[in-house]
C-alpha positions as a Markdown table, in Angstrom:
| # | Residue | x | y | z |
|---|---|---|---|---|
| 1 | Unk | 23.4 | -10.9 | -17.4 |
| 2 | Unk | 23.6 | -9.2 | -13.8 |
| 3 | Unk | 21.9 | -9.9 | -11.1 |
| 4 | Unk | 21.0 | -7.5 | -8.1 |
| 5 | Unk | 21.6 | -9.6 | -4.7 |
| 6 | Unk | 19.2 | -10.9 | -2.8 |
| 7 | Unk | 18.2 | -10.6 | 1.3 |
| 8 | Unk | 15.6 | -12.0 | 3.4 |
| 9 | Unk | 12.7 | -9.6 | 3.4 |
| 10 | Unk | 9.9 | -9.7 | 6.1 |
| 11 | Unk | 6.9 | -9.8 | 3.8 |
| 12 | Unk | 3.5 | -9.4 | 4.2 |
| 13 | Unk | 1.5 | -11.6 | 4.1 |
| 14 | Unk | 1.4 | -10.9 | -0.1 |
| 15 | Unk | 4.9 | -12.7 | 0.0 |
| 16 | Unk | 3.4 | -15.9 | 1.8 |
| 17 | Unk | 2.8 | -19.6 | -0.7 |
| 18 | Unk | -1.4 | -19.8 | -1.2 |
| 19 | Unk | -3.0 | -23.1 | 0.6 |
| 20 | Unk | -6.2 | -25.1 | 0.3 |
| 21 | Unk | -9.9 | -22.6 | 0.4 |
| 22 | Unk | -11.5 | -22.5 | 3.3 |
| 23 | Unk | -14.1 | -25.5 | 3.8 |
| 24 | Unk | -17.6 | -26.0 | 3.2 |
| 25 | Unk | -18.1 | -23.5 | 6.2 |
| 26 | Unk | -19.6 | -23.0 | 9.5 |
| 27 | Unk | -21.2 | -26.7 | 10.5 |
| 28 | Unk | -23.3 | -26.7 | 13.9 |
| 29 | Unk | -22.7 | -29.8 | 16.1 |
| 30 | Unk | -25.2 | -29.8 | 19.0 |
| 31 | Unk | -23.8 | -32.0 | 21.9 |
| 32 | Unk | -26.4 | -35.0 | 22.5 |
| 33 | Unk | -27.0 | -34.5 | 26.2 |
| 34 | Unk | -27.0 | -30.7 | 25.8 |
| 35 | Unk | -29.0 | -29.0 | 22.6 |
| 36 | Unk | -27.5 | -25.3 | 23.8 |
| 37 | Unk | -24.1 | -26.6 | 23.8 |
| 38 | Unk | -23.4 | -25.9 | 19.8 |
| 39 | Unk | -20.0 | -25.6 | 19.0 |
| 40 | Unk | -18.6 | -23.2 | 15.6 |
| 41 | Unk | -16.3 | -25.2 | 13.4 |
| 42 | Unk | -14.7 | -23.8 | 11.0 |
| 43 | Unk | -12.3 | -25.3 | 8.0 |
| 44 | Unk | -8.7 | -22.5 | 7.4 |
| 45 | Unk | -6.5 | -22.2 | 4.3 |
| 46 | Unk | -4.3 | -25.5 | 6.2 |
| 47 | Unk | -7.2 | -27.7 | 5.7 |
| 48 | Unk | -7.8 | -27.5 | 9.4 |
| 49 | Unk | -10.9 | -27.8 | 11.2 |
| 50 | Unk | -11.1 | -25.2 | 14.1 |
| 51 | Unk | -13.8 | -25.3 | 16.7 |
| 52 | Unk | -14.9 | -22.4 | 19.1 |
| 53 | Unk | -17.4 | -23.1 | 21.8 |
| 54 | Unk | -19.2 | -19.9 | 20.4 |
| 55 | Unk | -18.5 | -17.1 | 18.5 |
| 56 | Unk | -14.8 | -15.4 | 19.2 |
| 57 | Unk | -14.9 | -12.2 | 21.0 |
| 58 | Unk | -11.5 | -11.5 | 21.7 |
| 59 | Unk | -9.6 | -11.5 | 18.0 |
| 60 | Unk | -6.3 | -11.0 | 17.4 |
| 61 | Unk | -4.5 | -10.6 | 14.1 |
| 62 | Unk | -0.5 | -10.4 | 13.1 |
| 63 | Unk | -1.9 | -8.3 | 9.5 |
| 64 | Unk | -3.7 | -5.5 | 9.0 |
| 65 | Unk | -5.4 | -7.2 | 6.1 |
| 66 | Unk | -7.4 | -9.4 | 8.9 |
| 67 | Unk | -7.6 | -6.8 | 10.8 |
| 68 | Unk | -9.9 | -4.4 | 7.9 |
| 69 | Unk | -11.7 | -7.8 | 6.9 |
| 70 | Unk | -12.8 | -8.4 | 10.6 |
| 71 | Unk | -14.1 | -5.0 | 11.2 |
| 72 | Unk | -15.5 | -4.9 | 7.7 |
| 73 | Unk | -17.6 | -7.9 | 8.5 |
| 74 | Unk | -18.7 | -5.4 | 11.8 |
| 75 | Unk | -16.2 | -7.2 | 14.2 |
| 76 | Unk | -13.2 | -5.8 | 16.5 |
| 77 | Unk | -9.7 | -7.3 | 17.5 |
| 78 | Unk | -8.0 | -7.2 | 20.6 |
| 79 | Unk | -5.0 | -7.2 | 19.1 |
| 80 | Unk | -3.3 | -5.9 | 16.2 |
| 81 | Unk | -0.1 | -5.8 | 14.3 |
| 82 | Unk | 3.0 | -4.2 | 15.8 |
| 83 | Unk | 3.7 | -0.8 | 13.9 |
| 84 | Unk | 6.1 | 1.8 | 14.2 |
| 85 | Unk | 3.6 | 4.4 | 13.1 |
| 86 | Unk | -0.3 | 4.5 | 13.2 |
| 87 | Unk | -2.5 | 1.7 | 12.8 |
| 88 | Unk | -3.3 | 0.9 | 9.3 |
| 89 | Unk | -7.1 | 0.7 | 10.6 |
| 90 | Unk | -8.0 | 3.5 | 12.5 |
| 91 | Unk | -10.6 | 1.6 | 14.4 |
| 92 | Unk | -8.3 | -0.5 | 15.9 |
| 93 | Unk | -5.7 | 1.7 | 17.0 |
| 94 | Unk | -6.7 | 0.9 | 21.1 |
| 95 | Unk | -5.8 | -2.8 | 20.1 |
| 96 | Unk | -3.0 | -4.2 | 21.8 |
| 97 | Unk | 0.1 | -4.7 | 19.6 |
| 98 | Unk | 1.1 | -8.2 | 19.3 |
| 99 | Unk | 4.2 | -8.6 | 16.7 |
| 100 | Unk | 3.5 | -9.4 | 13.4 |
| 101 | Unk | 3.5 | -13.1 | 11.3 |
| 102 | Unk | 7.5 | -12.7 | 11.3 |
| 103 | Unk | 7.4 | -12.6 | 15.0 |
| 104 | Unk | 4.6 | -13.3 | 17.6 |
| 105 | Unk | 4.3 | -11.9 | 21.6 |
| 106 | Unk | 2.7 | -14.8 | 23.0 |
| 107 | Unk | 2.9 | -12.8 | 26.6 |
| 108 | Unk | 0.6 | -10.4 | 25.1 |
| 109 | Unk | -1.4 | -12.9 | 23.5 |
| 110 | Unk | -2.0 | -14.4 | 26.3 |
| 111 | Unk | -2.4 | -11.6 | 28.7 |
| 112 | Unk | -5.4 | -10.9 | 26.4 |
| 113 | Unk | -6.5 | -13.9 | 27.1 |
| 114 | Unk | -7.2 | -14.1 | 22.7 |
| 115 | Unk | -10.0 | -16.6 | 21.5 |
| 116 | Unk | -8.1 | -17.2 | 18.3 |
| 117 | Unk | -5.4 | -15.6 | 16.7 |
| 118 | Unk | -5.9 | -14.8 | 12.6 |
| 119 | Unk | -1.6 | -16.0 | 11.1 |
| 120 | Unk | -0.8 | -17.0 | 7.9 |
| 121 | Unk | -0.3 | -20.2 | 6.2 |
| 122 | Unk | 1.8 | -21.6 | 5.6 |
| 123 | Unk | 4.3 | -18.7 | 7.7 |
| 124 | Unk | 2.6 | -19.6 | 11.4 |
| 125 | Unk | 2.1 | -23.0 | 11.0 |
| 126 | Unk | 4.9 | -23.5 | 13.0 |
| 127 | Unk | 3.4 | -21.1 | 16.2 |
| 128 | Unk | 0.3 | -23.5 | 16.2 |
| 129 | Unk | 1.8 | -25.5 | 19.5 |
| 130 | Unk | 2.8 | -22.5 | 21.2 |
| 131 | Unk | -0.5 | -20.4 | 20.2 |
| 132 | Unk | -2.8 | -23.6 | 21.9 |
| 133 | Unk | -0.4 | -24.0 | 24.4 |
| 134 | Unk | -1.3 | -20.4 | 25.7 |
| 135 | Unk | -5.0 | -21.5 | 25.5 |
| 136 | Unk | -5.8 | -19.3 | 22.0 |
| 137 | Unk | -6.9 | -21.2 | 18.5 |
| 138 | Unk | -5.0 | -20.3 | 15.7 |
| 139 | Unk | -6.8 | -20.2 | 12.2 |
| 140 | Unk | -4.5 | -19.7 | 9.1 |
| 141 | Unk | -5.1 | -17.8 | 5.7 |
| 142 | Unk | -3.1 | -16.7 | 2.5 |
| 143 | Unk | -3.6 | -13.5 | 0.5 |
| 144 | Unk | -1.6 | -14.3 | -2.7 |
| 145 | Unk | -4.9 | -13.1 | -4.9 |
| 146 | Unk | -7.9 | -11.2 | -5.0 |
| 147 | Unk | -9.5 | -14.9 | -5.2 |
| 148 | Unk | -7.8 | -15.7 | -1.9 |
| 149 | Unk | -9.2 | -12.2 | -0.4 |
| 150 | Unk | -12.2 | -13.0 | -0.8 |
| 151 | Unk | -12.0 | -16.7 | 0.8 |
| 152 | Unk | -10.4 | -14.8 | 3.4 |
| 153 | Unk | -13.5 | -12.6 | 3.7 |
| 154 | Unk | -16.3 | -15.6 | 3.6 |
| 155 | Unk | -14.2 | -17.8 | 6.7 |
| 156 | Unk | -14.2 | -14.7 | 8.4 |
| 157 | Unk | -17.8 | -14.1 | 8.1 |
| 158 | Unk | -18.0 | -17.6 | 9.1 |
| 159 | Unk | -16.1 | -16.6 | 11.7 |
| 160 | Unk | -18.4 | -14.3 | 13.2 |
| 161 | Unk | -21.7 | -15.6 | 11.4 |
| 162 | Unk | -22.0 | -12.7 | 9.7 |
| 163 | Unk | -22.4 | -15.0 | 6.3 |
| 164 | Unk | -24.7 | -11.9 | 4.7 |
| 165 | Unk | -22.0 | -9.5 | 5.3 |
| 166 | Unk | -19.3 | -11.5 | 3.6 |
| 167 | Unk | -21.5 | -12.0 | 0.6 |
| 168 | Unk | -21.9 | -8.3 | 0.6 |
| 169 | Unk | -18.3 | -7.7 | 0.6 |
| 170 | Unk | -17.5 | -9.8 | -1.9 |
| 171 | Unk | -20.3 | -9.0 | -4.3 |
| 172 | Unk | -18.6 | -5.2 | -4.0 |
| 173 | Unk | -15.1 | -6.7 | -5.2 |
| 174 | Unk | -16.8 | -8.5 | -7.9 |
| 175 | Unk | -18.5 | -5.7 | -9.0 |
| 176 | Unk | -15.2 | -3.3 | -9.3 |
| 177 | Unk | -13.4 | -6.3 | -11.1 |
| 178 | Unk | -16.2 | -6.2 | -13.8 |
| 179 | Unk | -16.1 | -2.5 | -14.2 |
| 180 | Unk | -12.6 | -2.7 | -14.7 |
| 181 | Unk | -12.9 | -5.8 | -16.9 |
| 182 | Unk | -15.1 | -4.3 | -19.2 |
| 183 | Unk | -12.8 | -1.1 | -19.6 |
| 184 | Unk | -9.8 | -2.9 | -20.2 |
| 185 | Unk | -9.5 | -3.2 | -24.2 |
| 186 | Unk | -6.1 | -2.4 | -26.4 |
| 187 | Unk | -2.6 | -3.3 | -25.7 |
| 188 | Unk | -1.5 | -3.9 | -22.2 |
| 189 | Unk | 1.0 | -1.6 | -20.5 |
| 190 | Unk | 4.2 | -3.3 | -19.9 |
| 191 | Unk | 5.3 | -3.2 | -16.5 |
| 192 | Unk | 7.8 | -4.1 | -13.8 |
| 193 | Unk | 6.3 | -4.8 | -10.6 |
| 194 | Unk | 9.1 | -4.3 | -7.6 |
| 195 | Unk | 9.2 | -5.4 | -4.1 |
| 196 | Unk | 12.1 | -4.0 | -1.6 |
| 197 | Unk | 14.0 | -2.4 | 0.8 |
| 198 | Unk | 17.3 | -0.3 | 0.3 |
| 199 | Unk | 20.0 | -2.7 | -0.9 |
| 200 | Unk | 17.0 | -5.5 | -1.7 |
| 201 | Unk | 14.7 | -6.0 | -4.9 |
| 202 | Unk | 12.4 | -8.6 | -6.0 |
| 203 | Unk | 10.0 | -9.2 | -9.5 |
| 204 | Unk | 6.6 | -9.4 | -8.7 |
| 205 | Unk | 5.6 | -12.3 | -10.5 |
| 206 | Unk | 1.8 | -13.0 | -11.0 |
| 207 | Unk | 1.2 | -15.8 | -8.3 |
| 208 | Unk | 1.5 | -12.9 | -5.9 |
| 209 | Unk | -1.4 | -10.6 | -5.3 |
| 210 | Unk | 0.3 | -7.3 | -6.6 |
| 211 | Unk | 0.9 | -9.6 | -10.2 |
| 212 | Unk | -2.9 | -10.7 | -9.7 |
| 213 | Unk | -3.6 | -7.0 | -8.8 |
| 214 | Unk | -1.8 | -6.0 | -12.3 |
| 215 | Unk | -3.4 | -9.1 | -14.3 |
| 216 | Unk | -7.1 | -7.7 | -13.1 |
| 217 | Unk | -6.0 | -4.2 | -13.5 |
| 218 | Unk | -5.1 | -4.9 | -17.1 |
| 219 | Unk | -1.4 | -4.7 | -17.1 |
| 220 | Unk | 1.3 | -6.9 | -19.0 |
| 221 | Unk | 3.6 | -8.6 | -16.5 |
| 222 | Unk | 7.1 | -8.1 | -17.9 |
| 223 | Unk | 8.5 | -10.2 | -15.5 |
| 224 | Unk | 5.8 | -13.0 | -15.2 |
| 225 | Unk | 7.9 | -16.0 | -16.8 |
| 226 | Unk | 10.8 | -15.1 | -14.3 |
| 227 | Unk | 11.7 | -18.3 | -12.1 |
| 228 | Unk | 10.4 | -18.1 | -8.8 |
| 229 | Unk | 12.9 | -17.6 | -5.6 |
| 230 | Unk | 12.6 | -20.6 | -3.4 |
| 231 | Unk | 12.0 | -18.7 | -0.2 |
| 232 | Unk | 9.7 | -16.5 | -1.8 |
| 233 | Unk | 8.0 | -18.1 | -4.7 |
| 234 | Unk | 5.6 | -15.3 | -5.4 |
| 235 | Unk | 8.3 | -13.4 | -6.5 |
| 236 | Unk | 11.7 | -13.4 | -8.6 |
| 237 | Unk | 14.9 | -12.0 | -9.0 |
| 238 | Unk | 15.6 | -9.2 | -10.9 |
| 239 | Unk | 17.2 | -9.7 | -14.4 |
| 240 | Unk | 18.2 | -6.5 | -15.7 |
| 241 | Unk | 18.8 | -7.6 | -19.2 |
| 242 | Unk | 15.8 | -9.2 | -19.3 |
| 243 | Unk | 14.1 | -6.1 | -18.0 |
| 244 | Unk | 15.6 | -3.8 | -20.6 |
| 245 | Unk | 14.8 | -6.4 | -23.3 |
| 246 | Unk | 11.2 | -6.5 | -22.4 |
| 247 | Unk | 11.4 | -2.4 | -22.4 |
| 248 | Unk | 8.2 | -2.1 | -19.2 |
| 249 | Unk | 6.5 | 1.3 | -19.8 |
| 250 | Unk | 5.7 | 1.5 | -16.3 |
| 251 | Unk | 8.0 | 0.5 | -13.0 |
| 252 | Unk | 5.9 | 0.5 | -10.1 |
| 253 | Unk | 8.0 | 0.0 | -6.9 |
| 254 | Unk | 6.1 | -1.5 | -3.2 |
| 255 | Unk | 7.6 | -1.3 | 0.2 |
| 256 | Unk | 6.3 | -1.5 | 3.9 |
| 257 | Unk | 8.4 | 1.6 | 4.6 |
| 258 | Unk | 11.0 | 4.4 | 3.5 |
| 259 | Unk | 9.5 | 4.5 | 0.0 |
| 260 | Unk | 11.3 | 7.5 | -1.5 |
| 261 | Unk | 14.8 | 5.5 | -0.3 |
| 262 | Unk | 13.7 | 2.1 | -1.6 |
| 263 | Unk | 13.0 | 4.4 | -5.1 |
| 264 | Unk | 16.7 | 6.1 | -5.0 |
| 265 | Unk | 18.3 | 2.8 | -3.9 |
| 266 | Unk | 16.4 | 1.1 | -7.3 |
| 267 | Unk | 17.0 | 3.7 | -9.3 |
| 268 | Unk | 20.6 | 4.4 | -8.7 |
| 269 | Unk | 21.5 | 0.2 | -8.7 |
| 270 | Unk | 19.5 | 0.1 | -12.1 |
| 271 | Unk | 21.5 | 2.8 | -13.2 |
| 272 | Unk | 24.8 | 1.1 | -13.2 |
| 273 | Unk | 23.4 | -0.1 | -16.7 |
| 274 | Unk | 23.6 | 2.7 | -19.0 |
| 275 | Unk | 20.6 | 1.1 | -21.4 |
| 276 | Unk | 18.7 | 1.6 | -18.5 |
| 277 | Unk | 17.6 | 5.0 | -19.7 |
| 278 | Unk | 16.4 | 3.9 | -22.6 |
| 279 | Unk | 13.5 | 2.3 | -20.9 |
| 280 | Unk | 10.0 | 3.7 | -21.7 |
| 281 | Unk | 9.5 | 3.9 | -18.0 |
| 282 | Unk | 12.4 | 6.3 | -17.7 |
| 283 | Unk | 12.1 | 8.4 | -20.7 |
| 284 | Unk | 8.5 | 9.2 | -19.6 |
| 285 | Unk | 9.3 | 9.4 | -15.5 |
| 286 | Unk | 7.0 | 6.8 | -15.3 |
| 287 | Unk | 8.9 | 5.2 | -12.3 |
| 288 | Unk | 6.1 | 5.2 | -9.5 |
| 289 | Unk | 6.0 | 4.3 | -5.8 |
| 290 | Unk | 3.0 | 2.2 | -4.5 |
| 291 | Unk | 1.3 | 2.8 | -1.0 |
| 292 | Unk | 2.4 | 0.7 | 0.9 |
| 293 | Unk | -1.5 | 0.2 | 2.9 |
| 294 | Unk | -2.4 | -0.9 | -0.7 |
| 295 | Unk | 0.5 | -2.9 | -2.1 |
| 296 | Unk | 2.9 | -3.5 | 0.6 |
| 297 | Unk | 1.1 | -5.8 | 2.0 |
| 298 | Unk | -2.9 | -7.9 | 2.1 |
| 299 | Unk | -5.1 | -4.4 | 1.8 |
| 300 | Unk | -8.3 | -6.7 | 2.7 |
| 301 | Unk | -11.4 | -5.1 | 1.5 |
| 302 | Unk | -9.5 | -2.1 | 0.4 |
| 303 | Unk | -8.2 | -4.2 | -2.6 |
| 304 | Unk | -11.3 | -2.3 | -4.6 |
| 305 | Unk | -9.0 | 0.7 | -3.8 |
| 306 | Unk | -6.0 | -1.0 | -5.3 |
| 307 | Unk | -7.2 | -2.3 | -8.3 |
| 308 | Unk | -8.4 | 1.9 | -8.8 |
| 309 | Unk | -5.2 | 2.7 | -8.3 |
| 310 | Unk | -3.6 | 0.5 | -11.0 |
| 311 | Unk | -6.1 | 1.1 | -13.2 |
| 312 | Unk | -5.9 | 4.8 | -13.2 |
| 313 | Unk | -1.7 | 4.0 | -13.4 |
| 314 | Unk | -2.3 | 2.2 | -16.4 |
| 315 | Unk | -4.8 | 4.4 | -18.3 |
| 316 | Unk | -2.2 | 7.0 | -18.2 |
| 317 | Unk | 0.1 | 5.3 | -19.7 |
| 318 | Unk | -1.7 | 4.5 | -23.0 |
């Protein structure tokens, strides 16, 4: 049995552990001397009750999966994930950049004087103090599903009250996993779900929302009984005997960046085996790089997209 080392990758929020649904929702609670003073309370993915005075204006968010949700719902952030290249919404490219869940810039935070900043749970549980100590809220969420997405999209239209908007949302990713639900008949596709950098490669397993992508899509997890890494339990270490014994037919590799690297550095580690070219997947070139806007991290409402783009993988395959 060989094992390919492991490093610390910074995930996306798609590598995080998933926590408690959001609450019942938005509750009013009119102060008894003063009627107009309602406050918004609203219940995140910790179990924590969060109250606002009114509605947040000023929104920031450490992933780019908030940061479509929030303008999905109709809303804007004031600040936005730090990337190297162009923001992954266009709408927000004017928001300040603010770090990422890995690594928050409370100086900028707090020079935008931010209402609430959008982390994820249970990674920024930790920034809570300093976030509140700067005079922000902090409300956590987890994107390990579609299921989660969409919790993600009804707090946020809590959020906001834009309740109607959410529904609206979510009714559009219910109605693409139906379509695809319905078309999925026949054997599964085997396939070998992949998360790295050069040097760095994790299993996919389904409790991550690329394996619940693949599960929707109608794919055959090869890897989905592999144990879970304590640091990342969402995915697994890769077992090449395991993966030429379970032959995948597909190997679909994510990344946050450098993807034709991350694809040579797999390919010529996996090499080292020479039954790796038996594989299905290799025979047939059917070694494919994901986007990274899609895979490589929480795609929001753009998971619709996603689950297309499997799908399609997957039909061409049978």
């Amino acid at each position: 049995m060989w094992h390919i080392g492991m490093a610390v990758l910074l995930l996306g929020a798609a590598g995080c552990s998933p926590g408690p649904s959001p609450g019942s929702g938005v509750t009013a609670a009119p102060s008894e001397a003063k009627p107009s003073d309602t406050k918004l309370s609203v219940q995140d993915f910790a179990g924590r009750s969060v109250t606002f005075p009114a509605v947040p204006t000023k929104i920031a968010a450490l992933s780019n999966g908030d940061v479509d949700i929030i303008y999905a719902l109709g809303g804007k952030v004031v600040g936005r994930p730090t990337s190297a290249g162009p923001a992954a919404v266009k709408e927000a490219a004017g928001a300040e950049q603010i770090g990422s869940t890995h690594g928050i810039d409370l100086e900028k935070i707090a020079a935008l004087d931010a209402d609430v900043v959008l982390g994820n749970h249970p990674l920024n549980t930790k920034d809570i103090p300093s976030v509140e100590g700067i005079g922000s809220k902090m409300l956590l969420t987890s994107a390990n599903s579609i299921d989660e997405i969409k919790k993600q999209i009804t707090l946020f239209g809590q959020l906001l009250q834009k309740e109607d908007k959410a529904r609206e949302l979510n009714e559009s990713i219910d109605a693409k996993l139906k379509e695809i639900g319905s078309g999925s008949t026949g054997t599964k596709p085997r396939v070998l779900l992949v998360y790295g950098a050069p040097g760095t490669y994790m299993a996919a397993l389904g409790s991550s929302l690329s394996g619940d992508i693949l599960a929707k899509a109608g794919g055959e997890n090869i890897a989905a009984d592999y144990p879970k890494l304590e640091s990342y339990p969402q995915y697994a270490q890769l077992n090449t005997e395991k993966i030429i014994q379970s032959n995948p037919q597909l190997v679909l590799l994510m990344s946050h960046g450098n993807p034709e690297k991350v694809k040579d550095g797999f390919l010529k580690e996996m090499q080292q085996n020479a039954a790796w070219n038996s594989l299905d997947a290799v025979k047939h070139n059917r070694v494919e790089v994901l986007p990274s806007d899609l895979f490589g991290t929480n795609p929001g409402t753009r998971v619709i997209e996603a689950l297309d783009r499997l799908k399609a993988l997957l039909q061409a395959v049978k």
